[in-house]
N, C-alpha and C positions, 0 to 999 in steps of 0.2 A: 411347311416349306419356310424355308429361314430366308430374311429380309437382306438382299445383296450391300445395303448400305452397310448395316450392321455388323455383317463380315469383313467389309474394308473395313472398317471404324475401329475392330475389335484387330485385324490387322497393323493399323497403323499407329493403335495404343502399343502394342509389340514392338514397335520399330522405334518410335519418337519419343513413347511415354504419353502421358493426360496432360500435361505441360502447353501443348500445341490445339489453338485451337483455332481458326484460320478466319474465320467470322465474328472470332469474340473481340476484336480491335475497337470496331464501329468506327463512325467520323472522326471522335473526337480521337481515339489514339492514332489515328493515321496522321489526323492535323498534326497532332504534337510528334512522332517521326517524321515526319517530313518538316517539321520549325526545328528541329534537332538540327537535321540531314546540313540544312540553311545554315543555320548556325557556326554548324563545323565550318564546311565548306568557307564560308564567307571568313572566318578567323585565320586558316589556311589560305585565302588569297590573300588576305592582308599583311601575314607574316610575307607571304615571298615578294609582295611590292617592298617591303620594310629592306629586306636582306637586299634586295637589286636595287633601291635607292643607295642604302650604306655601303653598297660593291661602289656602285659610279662615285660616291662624293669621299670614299679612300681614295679610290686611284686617282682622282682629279690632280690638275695639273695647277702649280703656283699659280698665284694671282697675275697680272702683268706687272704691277707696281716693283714685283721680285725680279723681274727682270731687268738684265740692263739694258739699256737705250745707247746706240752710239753716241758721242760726241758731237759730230756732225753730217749730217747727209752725204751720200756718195754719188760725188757727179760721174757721168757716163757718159761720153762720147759717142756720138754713134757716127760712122768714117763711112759717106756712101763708099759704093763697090765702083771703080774706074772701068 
């Protein structure tokens, strides 16, 4: 009688190839995909703070010193109601 693992095994060298081996990772390559994964991830948030800081500090608006200031304050009456 033939061994059922043997026949999935001999199956799914059919399908995927000897390439795939789903236990051959161990700790240590899982650590290192997932410090990859990090990696990425964290250089990709950092790019898009980058691009949304240099959005806001284009569009920002003159300094005040660029604007002008009246002359002199405008007085305003206020006239109670009779």
């Amino acid at each position: 009688m033939d061994d059922p693992n043997a026949s999935v095994n001999r199956k799914l060298d059919e399908v995927i190839g000897t390439q795939y081996d789903a236990g051959a990772r161990g700790f240590v390559g899982k650590l290192r995909a997932g410090i990859v994964r990090w990696i990425v991830a964290a250089v990709l948030a950092l790019s898009m703070v980058a691009v949304i800081v240099a959005t806001i500090e284009w569009h920002r608006l003159p300094p005040p010193e660029g604007r002008k200031i009246p002359a002199k304050p405008v007085v305003i009456q206020i006239i109670p109601a009779k």
